[in-house]
C-alpha positions in Angstrom: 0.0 0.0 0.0 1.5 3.2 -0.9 2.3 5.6 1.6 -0.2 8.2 2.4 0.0 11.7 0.9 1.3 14.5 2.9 -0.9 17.5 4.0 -1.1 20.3 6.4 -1.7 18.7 9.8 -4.0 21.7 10.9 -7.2 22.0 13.0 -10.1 23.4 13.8 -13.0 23.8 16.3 -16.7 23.7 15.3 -19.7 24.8 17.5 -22.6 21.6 16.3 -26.2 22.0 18.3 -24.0 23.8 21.2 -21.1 20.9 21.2 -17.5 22.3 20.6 -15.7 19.5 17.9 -12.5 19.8 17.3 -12.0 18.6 13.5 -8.4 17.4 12.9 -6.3 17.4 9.5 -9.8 19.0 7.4 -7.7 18.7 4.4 -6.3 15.4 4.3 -8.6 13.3 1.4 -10.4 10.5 2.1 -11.2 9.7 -1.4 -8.9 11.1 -3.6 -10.4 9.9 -6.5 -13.8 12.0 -5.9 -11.4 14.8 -4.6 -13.4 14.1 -0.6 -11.4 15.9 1.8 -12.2 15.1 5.3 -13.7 18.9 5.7 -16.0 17.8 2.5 -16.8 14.5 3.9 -18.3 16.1 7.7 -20.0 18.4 5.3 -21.8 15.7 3.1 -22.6 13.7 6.3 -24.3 17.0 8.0 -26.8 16.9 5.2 -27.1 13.6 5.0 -27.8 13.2 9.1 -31.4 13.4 9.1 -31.6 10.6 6.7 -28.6 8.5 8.3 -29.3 9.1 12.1 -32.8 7.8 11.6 -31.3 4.4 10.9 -28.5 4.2 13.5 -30.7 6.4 16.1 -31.6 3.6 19.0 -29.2 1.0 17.3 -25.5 -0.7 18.6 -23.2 0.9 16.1 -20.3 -0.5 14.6 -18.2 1.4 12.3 -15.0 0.9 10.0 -12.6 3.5 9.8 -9.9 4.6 7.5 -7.6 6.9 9.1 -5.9 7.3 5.6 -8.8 7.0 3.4 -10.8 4.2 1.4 -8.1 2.5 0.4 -5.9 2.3 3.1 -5.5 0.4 6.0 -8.9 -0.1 8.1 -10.3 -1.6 11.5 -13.5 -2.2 12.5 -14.6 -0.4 16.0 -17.2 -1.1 17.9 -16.1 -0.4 21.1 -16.9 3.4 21.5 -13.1 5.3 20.6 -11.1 6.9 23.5 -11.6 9.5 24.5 -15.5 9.6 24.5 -16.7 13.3 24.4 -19.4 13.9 27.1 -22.1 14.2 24.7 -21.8 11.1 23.0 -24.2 8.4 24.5 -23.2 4.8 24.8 -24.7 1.2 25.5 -24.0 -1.7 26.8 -24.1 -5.1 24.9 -22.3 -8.1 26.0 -19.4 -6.0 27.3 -19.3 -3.9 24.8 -19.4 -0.3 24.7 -21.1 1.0 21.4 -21.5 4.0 20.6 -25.4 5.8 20.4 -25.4 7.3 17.5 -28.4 9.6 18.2 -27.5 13.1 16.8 -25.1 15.7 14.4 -22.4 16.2 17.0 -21.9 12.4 17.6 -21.9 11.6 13.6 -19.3 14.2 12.8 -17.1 13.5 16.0 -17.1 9.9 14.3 -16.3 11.5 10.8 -13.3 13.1 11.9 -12.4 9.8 13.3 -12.7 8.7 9.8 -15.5 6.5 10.4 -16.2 5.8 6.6 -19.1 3.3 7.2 -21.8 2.8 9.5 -23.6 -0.4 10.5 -26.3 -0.4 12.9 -28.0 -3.3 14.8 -31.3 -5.0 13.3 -32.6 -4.2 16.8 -32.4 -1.2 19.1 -30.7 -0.8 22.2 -32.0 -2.9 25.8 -34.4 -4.7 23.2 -34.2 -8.2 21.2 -37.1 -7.9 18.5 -35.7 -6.7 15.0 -36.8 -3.3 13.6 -36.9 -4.7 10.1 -36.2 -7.8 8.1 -33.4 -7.4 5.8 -32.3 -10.0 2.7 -28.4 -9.6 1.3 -28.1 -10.5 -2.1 -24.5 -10.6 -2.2 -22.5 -11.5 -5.8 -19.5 -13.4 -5.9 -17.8 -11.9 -8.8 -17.2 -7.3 -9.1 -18.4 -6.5 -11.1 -22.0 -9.0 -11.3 -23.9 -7.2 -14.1 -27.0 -9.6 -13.0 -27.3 -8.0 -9.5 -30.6 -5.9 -10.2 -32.0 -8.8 -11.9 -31.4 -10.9 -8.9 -32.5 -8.5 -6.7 -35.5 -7.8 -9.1 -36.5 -11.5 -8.8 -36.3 -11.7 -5.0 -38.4 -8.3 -4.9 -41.1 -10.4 -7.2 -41.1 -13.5 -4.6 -41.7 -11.1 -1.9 -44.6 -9.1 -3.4 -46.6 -12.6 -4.3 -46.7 -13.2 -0.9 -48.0 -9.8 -0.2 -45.1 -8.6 1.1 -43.9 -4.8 0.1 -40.4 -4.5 0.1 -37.8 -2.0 -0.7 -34.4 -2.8 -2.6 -31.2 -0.5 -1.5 -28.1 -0.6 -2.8 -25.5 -2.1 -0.1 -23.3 0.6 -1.5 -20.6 -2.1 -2.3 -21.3 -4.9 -4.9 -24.7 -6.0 -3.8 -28.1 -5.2 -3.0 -29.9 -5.7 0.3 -33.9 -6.0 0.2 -35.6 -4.0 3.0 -38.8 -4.8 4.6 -40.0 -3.0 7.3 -42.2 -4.6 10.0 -44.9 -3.8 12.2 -43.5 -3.5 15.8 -47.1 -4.2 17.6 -46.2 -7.6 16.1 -43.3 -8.7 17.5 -42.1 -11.0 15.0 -38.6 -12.8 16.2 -35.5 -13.1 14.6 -36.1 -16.9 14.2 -39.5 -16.1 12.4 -37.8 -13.6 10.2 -35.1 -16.5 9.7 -37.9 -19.2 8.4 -39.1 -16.9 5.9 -35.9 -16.1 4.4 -35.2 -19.7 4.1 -38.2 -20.3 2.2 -37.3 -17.2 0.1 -33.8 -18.3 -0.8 -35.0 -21.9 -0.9 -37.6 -21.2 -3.6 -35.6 -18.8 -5.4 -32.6 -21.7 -5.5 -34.8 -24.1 -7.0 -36.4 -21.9 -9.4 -33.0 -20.1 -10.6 -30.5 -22.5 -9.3 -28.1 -21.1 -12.5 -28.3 -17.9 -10.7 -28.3 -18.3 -6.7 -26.9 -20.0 -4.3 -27.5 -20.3 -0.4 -23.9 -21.4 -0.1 -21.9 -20.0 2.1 -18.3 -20.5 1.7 -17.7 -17.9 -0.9 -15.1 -20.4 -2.5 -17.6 -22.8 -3.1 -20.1 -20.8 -5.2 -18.9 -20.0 -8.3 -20.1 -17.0 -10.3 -23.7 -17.9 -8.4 -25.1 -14.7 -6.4 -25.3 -15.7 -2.6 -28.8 -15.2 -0.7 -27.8 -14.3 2.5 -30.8 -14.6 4.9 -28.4 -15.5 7.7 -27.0 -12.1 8.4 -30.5 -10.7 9.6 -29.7 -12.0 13.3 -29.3 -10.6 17.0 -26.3 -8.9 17.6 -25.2 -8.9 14.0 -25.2 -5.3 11.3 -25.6 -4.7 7.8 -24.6 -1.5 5.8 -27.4 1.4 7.5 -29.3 3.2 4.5 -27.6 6.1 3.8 -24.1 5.2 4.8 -21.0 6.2 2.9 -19.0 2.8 1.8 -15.2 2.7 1.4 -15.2 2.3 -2.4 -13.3 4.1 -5.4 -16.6 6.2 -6.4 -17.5 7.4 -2.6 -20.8 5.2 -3.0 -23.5 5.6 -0.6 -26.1 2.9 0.5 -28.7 3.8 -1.4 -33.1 2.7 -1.0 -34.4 2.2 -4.7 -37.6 2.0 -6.6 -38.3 -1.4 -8.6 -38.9 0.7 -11.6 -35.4 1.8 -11.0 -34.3 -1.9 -10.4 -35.9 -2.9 -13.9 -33.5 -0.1 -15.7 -30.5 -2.4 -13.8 -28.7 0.5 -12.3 -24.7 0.6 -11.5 -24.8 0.8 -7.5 -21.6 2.8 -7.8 -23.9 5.3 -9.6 -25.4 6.5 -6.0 -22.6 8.7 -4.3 -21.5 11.1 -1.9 -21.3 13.8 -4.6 -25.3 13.3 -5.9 -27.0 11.4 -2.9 -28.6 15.1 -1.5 -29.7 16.0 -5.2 -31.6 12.6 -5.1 -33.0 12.2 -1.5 -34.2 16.0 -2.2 -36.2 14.6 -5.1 -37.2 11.0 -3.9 -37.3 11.7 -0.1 -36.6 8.1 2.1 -37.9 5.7 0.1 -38.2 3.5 2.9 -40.2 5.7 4.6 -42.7 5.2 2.0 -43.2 1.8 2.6 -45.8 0.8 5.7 -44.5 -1.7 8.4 -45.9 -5.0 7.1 -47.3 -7.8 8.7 -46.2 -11.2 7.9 -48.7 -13.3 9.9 -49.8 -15.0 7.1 -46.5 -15.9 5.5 -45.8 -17.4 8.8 -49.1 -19.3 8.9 -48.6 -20.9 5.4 -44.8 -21.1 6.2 -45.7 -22.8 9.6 
């Protein structure tokens, strides 16, 4: 890896909802490529915090950061960093300290940190029940020019079984299918779990020249993995709206199925034109009511 460029190691102090954040090395770039400096980046994540925070807000955060940029050396944190301003909140979880991430002081404290992705919990904090059901249609080769059409056909299962979905971009290679649920209900992970399997069962047998449900990625092939596995306690996915480590500065991205049906490049959702779009579109998830899945779970059962 090369060695990372050099830049004025400067500083500055920002006043955010009343917090004082002291924002190190504004000008070092974070994605060269795109011509993100770090300044840029806290800037783009401001705008995008209404969108963001609503899917982290409540959640056990874990976030990857790249104290040179996207493409250079990374770690994963979940324990909250050190120090911990006093306004960032934290929780508990099996003796780990996450951090809250619950408001615009906390999310840019992390971007200076060059926190470069964020990935929530399916459930929120001092609770077990998920807040949404989530299928990752991951592809084993980059570029997979068939991932819209995979996603397009899992989107097709779910709607014959009544089920509304919405399909977002992981902002990576693949595309996750979102279905939010009615909370009143209660559904489990392990319900959630049985219908996936029956999803990715079906969709095997039906297209078994196009998915898989394998999961040693050395053992599928060119076949697009159904991951229905990931949705589980204690484990994250890419949050809508997050910025991904990639070349192009991509951002996880909610789409229409019209959209889906034109196959979209995911990398075509960035940093640089998320605002333009979510100014047009709004949350597309938003859109979408919780759904109820008793009667999947019936027939299922």
């Amino acid at each position: 890896m090369p060695a990372p460029a050099k830049y004025p190691k400067t500083k500055g102090t920002l006043i955010i909802e009343g917090r004082e954040l002291t924002v190190t090395n504004p000008d070092k770039p974070l994605w060269p490529e795109k011509k993100i400096t770090k300044a840029m980046y806290l800037q783009k994540l401001a705008e995008l915090s209404p969108y963001l925070l609503t899917y982290c807000r409540d959640r056990y955060l874990t976030t990857i950061r790249f104290p040179h940029g996207w493409n250079d050396k990374s770690f994963y944190q979940k324990n909250a960093p050190e120090p911990t301003p006093d306004f960032v909140k934290t929780a508990m979880l099996e003796s780990i300290r996450y951090v809250h991430l619950d408001s615009l002081p906390t999310l840019l404290w992390l971007g200076n940190l060059a926190c470069l992705e964020f990935h929530p919990s399916f459930h929120r904090i001092g609770e077990t029940l998920p807040v949404e059901w989530v299928i990752d249609i991951d592809p084993s080769v980059d570029p997979e020019p068939r991932i819209m059409e995979a996603a397009q056909i899992i989107g097709g299962i779910l709607d014959g079984m009544n089920i509304r979905s919405v399909p977002k971009t992981s902002g990576a290679t693949g595309v996750q299918i979102y279905v939010p649920i009615a909370r009143e209900r209660g559904y489990t992970f392990e319900q959630l779990r049985r219908i996936g399997q029956f999803v990715a069962t079906f969709a095997v047998q039906k297209y078994p020249k196009l998915f898989t449900v394998e999961r040693l990625k050395k053992d599928r092939g060119t076949l697009i993995y159904i991951d229905y596995l990931q949705h589980w306690y204690g484990k994250t996915l890419s949050a809508p709206y997050t910025p991904r480590a990639r070349k192009d500065a991509s951002v996880s991205t909610p789409l229409t199925w019209d959209e889906v049906a034109l196959r979209p490049d995911p990398r075509d959702f960035h940093l640089l034109n998320i605002m333009q779009r979510l100014q047009q579109k709004g949350d597309l998830i938003a859109q979408v009511p919780p759904q109820q899945l008793d009667h999947v779970l019936s027939f299922i059962r």
